[in-house]
C-alpha positions in Angstrom: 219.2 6.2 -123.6 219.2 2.5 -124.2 221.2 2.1 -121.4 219.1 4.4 -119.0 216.3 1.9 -120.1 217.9 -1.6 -119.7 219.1 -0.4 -116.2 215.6 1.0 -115.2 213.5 -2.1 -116.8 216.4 -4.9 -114.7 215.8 -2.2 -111.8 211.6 -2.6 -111.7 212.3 -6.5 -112.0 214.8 -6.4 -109.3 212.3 -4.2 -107.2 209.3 -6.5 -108.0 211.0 -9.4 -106.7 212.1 -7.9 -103.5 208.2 -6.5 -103.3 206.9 -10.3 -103.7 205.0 -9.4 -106.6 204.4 -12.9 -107.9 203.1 -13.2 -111.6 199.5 -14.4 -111.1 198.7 -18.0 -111.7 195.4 -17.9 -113.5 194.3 -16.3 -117.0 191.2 -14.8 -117.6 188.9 -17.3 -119.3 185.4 -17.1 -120.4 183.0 -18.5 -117.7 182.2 -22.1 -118.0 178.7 -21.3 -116.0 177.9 -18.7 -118.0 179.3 -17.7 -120.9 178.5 -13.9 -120.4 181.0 -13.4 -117.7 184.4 -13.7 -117.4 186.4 -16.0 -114.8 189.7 -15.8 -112.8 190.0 -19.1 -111.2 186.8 -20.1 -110.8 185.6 -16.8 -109.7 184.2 -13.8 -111.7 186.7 -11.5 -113.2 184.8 -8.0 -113.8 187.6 -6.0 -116.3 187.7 -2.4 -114.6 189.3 0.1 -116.4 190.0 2.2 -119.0 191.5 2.5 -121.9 195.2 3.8 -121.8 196.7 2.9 -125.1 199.4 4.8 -125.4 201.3 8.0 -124.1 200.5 11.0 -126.0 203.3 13.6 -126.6 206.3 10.8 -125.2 208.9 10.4 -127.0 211.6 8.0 -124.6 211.1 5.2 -123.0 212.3 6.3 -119.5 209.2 8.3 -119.8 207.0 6.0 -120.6 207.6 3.8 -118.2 207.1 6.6 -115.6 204.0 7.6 -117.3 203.0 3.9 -117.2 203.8 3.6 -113.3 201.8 6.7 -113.2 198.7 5.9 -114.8 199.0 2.0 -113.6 199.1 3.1 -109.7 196.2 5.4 -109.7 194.1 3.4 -111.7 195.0 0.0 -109.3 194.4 2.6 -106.2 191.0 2.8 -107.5 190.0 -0.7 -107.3 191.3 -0.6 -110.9 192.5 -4.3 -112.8 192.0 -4.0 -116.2 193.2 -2.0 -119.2 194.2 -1.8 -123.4 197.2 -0.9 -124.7 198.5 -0.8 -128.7 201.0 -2.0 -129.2 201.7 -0.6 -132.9 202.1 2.7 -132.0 205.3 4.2 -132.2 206.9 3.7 -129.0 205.8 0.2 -128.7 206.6 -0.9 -132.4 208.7 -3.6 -133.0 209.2 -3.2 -136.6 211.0 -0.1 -136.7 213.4 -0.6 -139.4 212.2 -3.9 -141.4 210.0 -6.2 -141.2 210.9 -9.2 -138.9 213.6 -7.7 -137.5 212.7 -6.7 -133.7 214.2 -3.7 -132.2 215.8 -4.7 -129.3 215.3 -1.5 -126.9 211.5 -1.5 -127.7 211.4 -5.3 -126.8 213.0 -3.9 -123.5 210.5 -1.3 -123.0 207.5 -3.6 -123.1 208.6 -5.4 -120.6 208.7 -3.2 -118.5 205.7 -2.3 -119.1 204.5 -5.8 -118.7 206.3 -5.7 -115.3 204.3 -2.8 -114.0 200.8 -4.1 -115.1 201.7 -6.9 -113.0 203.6 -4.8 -110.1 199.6 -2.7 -109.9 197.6 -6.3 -110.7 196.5 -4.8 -113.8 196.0 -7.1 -116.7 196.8 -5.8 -120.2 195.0 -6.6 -123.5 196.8 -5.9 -126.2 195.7 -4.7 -129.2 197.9 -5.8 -132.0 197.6 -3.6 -135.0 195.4 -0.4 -135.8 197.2 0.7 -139.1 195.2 2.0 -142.2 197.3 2.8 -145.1 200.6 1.6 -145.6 202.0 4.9 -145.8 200.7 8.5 -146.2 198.4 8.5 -142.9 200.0 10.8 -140.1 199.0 11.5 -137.3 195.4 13.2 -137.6 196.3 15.9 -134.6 199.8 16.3 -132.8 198.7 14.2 -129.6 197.2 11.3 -131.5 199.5 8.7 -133.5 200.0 7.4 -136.9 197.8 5.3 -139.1 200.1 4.1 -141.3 203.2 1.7 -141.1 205.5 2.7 -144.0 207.8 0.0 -142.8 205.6 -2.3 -144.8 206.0 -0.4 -148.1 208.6 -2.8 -150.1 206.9 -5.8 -148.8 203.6 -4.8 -149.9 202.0 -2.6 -152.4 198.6 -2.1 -150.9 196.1 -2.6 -147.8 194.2 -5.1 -150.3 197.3 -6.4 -150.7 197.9 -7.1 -146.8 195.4 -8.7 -146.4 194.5 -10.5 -149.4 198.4 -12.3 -150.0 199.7 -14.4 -147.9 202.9 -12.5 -147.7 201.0 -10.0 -146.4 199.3 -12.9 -143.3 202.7 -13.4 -143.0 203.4 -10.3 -141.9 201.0 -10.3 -139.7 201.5 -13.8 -137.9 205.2 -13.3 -137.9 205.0 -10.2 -135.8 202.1 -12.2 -133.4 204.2 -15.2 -133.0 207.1 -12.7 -131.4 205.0 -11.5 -128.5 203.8 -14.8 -128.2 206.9 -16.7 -127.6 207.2 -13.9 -124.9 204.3 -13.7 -123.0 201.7 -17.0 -123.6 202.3 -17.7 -120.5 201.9 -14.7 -118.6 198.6 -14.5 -117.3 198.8 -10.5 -116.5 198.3 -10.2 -120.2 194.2 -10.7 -120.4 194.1 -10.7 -124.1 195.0 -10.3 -127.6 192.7 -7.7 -130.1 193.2 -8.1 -133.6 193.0 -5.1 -134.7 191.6 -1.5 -133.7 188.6 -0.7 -135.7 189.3 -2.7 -138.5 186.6 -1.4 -140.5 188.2 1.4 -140.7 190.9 0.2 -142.9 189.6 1.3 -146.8 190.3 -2.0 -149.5 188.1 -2.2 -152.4 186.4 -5.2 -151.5 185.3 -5.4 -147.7 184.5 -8.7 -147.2 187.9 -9.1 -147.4 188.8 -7.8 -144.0 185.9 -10.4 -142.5 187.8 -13.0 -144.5 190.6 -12.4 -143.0 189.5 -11.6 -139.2 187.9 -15.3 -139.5 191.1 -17.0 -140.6 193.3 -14.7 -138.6 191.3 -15.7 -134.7 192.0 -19.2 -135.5 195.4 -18.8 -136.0 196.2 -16.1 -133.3 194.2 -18.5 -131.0 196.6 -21.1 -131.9 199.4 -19.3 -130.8 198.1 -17.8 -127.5 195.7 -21.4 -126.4 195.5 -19.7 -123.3 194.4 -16.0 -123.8 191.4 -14.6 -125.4 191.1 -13.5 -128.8 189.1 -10.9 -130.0 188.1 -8.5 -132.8 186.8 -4.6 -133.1 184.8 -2.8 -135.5 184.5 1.3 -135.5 182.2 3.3 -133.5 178.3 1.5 -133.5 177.3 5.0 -134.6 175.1 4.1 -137.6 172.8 1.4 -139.5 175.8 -0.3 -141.7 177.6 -0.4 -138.5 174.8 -2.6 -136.7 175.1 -5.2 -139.6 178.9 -5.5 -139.4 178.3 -5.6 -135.5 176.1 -8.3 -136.2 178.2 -10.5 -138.2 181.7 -10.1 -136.6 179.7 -10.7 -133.2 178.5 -13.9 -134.8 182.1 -15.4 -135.3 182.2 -18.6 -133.4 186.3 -17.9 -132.3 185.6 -13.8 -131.7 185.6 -14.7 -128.1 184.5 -10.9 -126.9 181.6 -9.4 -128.4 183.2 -5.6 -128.3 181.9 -2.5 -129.3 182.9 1.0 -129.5 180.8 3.8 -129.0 180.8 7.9 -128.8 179.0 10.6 -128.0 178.8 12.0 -131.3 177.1 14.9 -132.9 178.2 14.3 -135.8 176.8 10.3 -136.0 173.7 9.3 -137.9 172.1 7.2 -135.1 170.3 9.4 -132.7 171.6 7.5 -130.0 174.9 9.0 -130.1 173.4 12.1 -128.7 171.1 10.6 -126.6 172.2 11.0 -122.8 175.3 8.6 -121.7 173.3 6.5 -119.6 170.8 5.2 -122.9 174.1 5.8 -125.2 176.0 3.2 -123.5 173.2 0.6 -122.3 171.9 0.3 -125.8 175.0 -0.1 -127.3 175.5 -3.5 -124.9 171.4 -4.6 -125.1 172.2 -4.2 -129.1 175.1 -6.7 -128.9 173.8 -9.0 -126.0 171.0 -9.2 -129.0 173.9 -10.6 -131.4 175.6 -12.7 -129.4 173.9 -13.9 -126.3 176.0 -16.4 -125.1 179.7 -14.5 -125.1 180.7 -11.9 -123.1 180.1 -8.0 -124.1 182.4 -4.8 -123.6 182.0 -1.6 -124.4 185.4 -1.4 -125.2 185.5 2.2 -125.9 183.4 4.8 -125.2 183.3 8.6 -124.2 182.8 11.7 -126.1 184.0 13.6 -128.8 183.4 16.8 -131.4 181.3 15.9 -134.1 182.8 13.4 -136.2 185.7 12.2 -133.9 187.1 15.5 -135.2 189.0 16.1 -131.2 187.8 15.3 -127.4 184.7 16.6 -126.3 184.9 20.4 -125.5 182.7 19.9 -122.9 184.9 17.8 -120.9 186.5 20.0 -118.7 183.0 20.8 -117.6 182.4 17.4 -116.0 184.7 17.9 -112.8 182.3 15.6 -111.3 182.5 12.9 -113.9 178.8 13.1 -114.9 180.0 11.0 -118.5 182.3 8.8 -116.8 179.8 7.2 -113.9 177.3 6.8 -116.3 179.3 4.7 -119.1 180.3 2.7 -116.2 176.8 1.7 -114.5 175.0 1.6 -117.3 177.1 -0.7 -119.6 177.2 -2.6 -117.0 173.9 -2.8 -115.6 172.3 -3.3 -118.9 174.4 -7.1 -119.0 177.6 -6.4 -120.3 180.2 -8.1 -118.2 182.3 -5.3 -117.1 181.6 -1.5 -116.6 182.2 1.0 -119.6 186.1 1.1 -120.7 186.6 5.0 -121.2 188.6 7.3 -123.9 190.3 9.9 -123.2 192.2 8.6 -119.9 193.9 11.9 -120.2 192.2 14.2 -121.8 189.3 13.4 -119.7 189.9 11.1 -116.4 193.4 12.3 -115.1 192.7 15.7 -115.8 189.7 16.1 -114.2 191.0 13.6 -111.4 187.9 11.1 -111.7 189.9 7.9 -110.7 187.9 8.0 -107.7 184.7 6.9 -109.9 186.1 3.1 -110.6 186.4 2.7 -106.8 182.9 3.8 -106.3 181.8 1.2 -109.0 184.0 -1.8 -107.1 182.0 -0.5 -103.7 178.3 -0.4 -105.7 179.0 -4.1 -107.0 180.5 -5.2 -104.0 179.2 -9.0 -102.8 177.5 -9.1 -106.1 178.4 -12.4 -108.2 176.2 -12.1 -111.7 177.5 -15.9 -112.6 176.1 -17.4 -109.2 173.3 -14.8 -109.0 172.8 -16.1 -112.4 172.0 -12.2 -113.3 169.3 -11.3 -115.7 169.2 -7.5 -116.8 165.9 -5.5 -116.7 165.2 -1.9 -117.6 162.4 0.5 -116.0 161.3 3.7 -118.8 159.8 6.8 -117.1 159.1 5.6 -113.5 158.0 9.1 -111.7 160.4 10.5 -113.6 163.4 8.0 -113.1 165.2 5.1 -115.1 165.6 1.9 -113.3 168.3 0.0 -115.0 168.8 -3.7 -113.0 170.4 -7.0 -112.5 168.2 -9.8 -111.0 169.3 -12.4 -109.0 168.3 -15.4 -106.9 169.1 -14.2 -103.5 170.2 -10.7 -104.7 168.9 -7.8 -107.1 170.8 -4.6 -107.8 169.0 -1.5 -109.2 171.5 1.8 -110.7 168.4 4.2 -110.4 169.2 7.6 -112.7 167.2 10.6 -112.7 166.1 11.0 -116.0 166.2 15.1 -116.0 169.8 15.5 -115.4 172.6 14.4 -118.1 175.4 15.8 -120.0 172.7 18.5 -122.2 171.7 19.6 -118.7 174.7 19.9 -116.3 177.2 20.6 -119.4 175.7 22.3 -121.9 172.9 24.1 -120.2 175.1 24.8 -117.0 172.4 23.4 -115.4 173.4 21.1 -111.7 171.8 18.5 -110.8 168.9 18.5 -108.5 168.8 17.1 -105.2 165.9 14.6 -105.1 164.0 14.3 -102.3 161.1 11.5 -101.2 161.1 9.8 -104.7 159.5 6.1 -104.7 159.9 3.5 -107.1 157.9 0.3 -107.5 160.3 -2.2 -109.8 157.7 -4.6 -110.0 159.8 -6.9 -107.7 158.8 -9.3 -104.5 159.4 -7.6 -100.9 163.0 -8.3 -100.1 164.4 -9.7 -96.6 166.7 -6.4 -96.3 166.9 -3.2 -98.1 169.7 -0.8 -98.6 171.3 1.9 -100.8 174.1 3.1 -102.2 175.5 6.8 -102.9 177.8 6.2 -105.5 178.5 10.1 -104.9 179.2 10.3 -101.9 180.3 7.2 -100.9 177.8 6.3 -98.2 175.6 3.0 -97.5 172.2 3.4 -96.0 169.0 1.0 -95.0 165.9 1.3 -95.6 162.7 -0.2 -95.5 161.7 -3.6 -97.6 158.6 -4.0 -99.5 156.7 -3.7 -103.0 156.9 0.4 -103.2 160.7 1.4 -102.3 161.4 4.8 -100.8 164.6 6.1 -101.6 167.1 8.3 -100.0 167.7 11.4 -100.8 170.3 11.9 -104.4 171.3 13.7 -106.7 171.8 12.0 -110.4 171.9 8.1 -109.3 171.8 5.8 -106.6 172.6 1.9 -105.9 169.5 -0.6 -104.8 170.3 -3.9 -103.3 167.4 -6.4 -102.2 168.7 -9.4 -100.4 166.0 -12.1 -100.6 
């Protein structure tokens, strides 16, 4: 099998080259106009994209690359440029027989997955680690992975121990330094994550593992100058959750305020079962509150049985993507500086075929800068029976309007469609525009309409686009 994969890695190189796929020039950087968006040479970079971290149920690295190629092309055929991959999982693990020593076929295999990210113009971030017990934490169902890392078990006695001694940084940094000598200087790679969900991790003492994320993004950032650095916490699903949001947010080199967030039943903030659209906006308004000068992801989000116990059973319900569109638009509406980044790629998007929805988002937005607009987001309650979630700008203002009767309780649960609504008006409080038009983000279609104080809108069903050019 090594073999099979050397040959087919050298052959995607070989066939880059010949396709002129050049490695891109820039990285992604933090905007120096403002610091809530991100850049790409001077322009805005808007991440689109899910989350496709790894690939359940593969077990050879022929097939991952084909699964890779796969997912990578329909998600770049979408408009698509942006996506997270772990890199501690057991396919892409280094470490597989000691510490330090890198397995060579694995180093093979990711890059080649690094080749096809930049074959699709997809940038990667990758998240380093996600274990939480050194050994005796298996996979939790047969398509997920495993939390543990029992490579590490004569090195180190504990969790505490990892990341209390400095053998255990060691550890850590040793392995970081690897895939930075390979790929500093590789712009497709957007970004390195410290660690998925660290929070998650039990140690007796958990100020320990904020210790240890502040030292740790200083000395990842060393070894990667040029790509961002960033931290994530567990699902925003409770109270004690909004106070670690709140601190980690706060660290000066976290340079992505990040949060993860689930439809949950199971979750003690009653925002979890609130409808998507209010789910996902108040999850980036909470952490544009925290850190108001950095840029904000929802860097995971979808839906899931009560207490992340599987995938939501109601997903193969939404074959229209109800779920999907709304983590998108609203996340991003409500200031964040890219759309929603899903869950459940497969369980969810690819299954129900929803790639189609990212493309649709690329259209809504199209022409829209937020950094030159210098965008401000706004947010209409209850207007005749609508939610007007918008970004202002100086020449420019977009409105995602949603109907406020239909969400995921109504279409999914209740097996209720969505109306169609007919002569609905909205008045956003806004100065009468030079030209009016709309946006059907379901069906694809632009459409003028009049300018002034009281906008009449189209007929829809869930949600439409607004853009006033002044």
């Amino acid at each position: 099998m090594y073999y099979s994969l050397t040959r087919n890695v050298l052959l995607l190189v070989l066939l880059i080259c010949l396709e002129g796929v050049a490695q891109p020039s820039a990285f992604v950087r933090v905007s120096k106009t403002n610091p809530r968006y991100l850049e790409l040479a001077g322009k805005p970079f808007i991440p689109v994209g899910p989350n496709i971290c790894f690939a359940r149920l593969v077990t050879n690295g022929d097939s991952l690359l084909a699964y890779y190629d796969h997912y990578f092309g329909r998600l770049a055929a979408s408009g698509g440029n942006f996506t997270r991959v772990w890199l501690s999982t057991p396919m892409l693990e280094v470490e597989k027989q000691q510490p330090g020593l890198v397995d060579k076929q694995t180093e093979t295999l990711i890059d080649g997955l690094v080749g096809l990210a930049q074959k699709h113009g997809i940038r990667i971030k990758f998240c380093l680690e996600h274990f939480r017990k050194v050994t005796g934490s298996p996979a939790p169902f047969p398509s997920s992975v495993p939390f543990d890392k029992p490579v590490y078990a004569g090195s180190i006695s504990s969790m505490d121990a990892f990341f209390r001694s400095e053998k255990g940084k060691q550890l850590y940094l040793n392995r970081v330094a690897f895939f930075a000598g390979k790929y500093r200087n590789n712009p497709t790679i957007f970004g390195w994550e410290l660690w998925n969900e660290l929070n998650s991790v039990r140690v007796d003492d958990e100020s320990l593992l904020l210790t240890w994320t502040t030292d740790m993004l200083d000395r990842v950032k060393a070894l990667v100058p040029n790509q961002l650095v960033m931290q994530t916490l567990g699902s925003y699903d409770s109270p004690k959750q909004h106070e670690l949001y709140r601190t980690y947010s706060a660290l000066p080199n976290n340079e992505l305020a990040q949060a993860h967030r689930y439809l949950d039943k199971g979750a003690s903030l009653p925002v979890c079962q609130a409808p998507m659209d209010v789910l996902a906006s108040d999850a980036v308004s909470s952490l544009l509150a925290l850190a108001p000068a950095k840029p904000v992801l929802l860097s995971e989000v979808g839906a899931v049985e009560p207490h992340h116990t599987g995938p939501f059973l109601r997903y193969p319900a939404d074959t229209q993507g109800t779920l999907l569109h709304d983590l998108l638009f609203a996340s991003f509406f409500a200031g964040a500086a890219g759309p929603g980044q899903s869950w459940h790629w497969d369980y969810y998007i690819e299954k129900n075929n929803l790639w189609w929805h990212f493309s649709r988002f690329n259209e809504a937005i199209s022409g829209f800068d937020p950094v030159a607009q210098q965008a401000v987001p706004f947010r209409l309650s209850a207007n005749n029976g609508l939610t007007v979630y918008g970004l202002r700008g100086r020449t420019t203002t977009l409105l995602w309007v949603r109907d406020t009767a239909s969400n995921w309780k109504s279409e999914l649960e209740a097996n209720r469609p969505a109306a169609v609504l007919s002569r609905k008006t909205i008045k956003p409080g806004l100065p009468a525009s030079r030209t009016l038009s709309f946006y059907d983000p379901w069906k694809g279609v632009w459409t003028k309409g009049t300018p002034g104080k009281a906008l009449s809108l189209p007929d829809f069903s869930r949600s439409i686009i607004v853009k006033l050019d002044y």
